[in-house]
N, C-alpha and C positions, 0 to 999 in steps of 0.2 A: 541626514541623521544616520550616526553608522549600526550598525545593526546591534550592537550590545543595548543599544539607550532604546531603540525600537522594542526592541523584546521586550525589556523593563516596563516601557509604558502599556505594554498591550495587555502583559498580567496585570498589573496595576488595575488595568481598566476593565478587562475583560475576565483578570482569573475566576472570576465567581460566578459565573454564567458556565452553563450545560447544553447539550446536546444542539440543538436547530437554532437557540439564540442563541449560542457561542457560534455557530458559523456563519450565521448571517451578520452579527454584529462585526466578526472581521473581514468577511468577505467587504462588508462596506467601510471599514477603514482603510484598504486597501483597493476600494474605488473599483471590487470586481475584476479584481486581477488573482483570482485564489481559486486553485484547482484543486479535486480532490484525485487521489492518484489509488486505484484498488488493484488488485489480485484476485477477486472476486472469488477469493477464499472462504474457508467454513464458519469466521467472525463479518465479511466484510457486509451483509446486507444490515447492517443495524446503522450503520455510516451512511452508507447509501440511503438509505432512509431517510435520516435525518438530512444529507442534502437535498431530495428529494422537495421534505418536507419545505426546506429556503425556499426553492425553486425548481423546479423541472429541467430548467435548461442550465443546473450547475454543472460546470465542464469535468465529466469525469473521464481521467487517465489508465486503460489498461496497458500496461507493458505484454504484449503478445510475443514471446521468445520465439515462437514457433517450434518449441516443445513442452507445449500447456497440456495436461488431461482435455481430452475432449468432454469429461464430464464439467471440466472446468467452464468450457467455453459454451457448451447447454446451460451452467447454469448462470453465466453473464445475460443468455437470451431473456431467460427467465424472471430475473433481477428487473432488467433493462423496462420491462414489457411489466411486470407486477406494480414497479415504481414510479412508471412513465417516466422516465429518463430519457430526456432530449438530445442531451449534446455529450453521448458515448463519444471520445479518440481512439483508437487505437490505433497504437505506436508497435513501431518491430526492429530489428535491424536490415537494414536496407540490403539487397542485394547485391552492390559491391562492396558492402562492407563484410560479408560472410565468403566471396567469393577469396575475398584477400586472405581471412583471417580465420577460417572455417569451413574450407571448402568441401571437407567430408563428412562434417555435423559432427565431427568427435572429439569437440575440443574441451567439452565435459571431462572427455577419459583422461586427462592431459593436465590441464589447468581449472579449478573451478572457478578462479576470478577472475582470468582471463574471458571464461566464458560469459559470467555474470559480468562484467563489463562492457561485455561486446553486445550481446543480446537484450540486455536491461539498463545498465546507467548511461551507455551513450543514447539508445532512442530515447531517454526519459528527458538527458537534457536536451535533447529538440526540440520535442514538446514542451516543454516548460517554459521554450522560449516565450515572452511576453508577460508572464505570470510574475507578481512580486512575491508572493507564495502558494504553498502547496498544502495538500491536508494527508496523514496516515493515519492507518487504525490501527498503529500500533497501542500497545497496553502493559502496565507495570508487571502483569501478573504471568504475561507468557513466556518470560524467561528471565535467569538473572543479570545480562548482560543490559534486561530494561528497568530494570528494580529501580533506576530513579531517574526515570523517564520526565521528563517536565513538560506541559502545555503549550508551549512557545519553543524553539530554538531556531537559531541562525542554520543555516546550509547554504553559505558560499553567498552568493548578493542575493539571496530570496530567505524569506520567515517559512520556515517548516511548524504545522499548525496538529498535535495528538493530540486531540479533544476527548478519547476516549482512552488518556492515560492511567487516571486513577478506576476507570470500571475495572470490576472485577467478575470473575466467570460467570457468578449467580446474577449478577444484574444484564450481564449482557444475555443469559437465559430469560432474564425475566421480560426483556425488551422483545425478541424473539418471542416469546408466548403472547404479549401483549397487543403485537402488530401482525401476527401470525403472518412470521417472514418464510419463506423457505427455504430449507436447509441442502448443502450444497451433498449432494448425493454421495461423495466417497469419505464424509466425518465417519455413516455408520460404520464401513468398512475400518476405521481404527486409524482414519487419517487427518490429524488434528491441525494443520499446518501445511498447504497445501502450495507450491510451485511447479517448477518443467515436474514431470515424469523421470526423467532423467537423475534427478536428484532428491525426489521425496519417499520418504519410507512409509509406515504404520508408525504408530508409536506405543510403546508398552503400556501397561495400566497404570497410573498415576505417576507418570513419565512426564518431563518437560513435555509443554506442548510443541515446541518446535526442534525437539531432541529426533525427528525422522525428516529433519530440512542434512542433505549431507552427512547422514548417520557415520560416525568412523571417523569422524575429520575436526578440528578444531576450528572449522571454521563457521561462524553462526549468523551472519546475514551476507544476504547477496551483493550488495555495495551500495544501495541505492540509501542504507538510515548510516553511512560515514557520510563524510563531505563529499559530493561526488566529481571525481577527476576525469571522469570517460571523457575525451574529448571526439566531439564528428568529425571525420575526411573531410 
């Protein structure tokens, strides 16, 4: 089945379902081949939750750049350990793939998709391998380049699965109040959208939220929500 007609039947079938039964119902059409992939950013515990809620041992993917906030990676402990989450990956880029391609860590200052390729989309598709899809928490509302974000999409031979495309700010607070998640320690600080260190800023008061990802630059995701071309040594 090529992947157009795939997607097709999965809204068909599945577009009316939410949150824990929209991921359990595709995780089981895809026979438990469906990964949830975080950032364990200032939205990502309401996701996490809900695969939680499927099962404990849903396989979830952090991409670990090796220039994440440390509060970042406290608050992965936290998540992991609050949710009982069994089956954390964490993925990185391999040591001779940064000795080749990176060897003085500053290849942020240089290229940022160079870097976001090298540190994020090639270990993501490693990981991936075996998966016939993947889940994001991405959302219609955190920028305009996701304003029509869909439920389903193709990403290369695997179904990329936004279940929390049409939430909007207020319900993912309300989810948040309701499961009393905890919050990743540097939102207070004015950081709404959170990646390496390297490359995230603050964000101004009713500023895109992910307008402090790469501040200056026209460039607005790391490469991991195009088709991803990294390929491994």
């Amino acid at each position: 089945m090529d992947r157009t007609t795939q997607i097709k039947e999965l809204t068909d079938r599945y577009g009316s379902l939410e949150g824990a039964t929209l991921l359990a119902a595709v995780r089981e059409a895809l026979d438990g081949r469906l990964a949830l992939v975080s950032s364990f950013g200032t939205e990502s515990a309401v996701l996490l939750a809900l695969a939680a809620e499927v099962t404990p041992d849903f396989p979830v993917i952090l991409v670990n750049t090796g220039k994440l906030f440390g509060e970042t990676l406290r608050y992965r402990d936290t998540l992991v350990a609050r949710l009982g989450l069994t089956n954390l990956r964490e993925v990185g880029p391999t040591a001779a793939d940064l000795a080749a391609d990176d060897p003085d860590g500053l290849l942020f200052t240089k290229n940022y998709d160079a870097c976001c390729n090298l540190r994020k989309t090639i270990p993501l598709n490693r990981a991936l391998e075996g998966f016939d899809g993947w889940v994001t928490g991405r959302k219609r509302f955190q920028a305009a380049t996701r304003a029509a974000l869909p439920l389903f999409e193709a990403d290369g031979d695997r179904i990329k699965v936004n279940p929390l495309a049409n939430w909007d700010k207020d319900r993912l607070e309300e989810e948040f109040t309701r499961r009393d998640l905890p919050r990743h320690p540097l939102e207070a600080d004015g950081f709404l959208s959170i990646g390496c260190y390297t490359c995230t800023e603050r964000v101004a008061a009713g500023a895109d939220p992910r307008s402090g990802r790469w501040a200056g630059t026209d460039k607005t995701e790391c490469g991991i929500h195009m088709t991803m071309i990294g390929t491994a040594r």
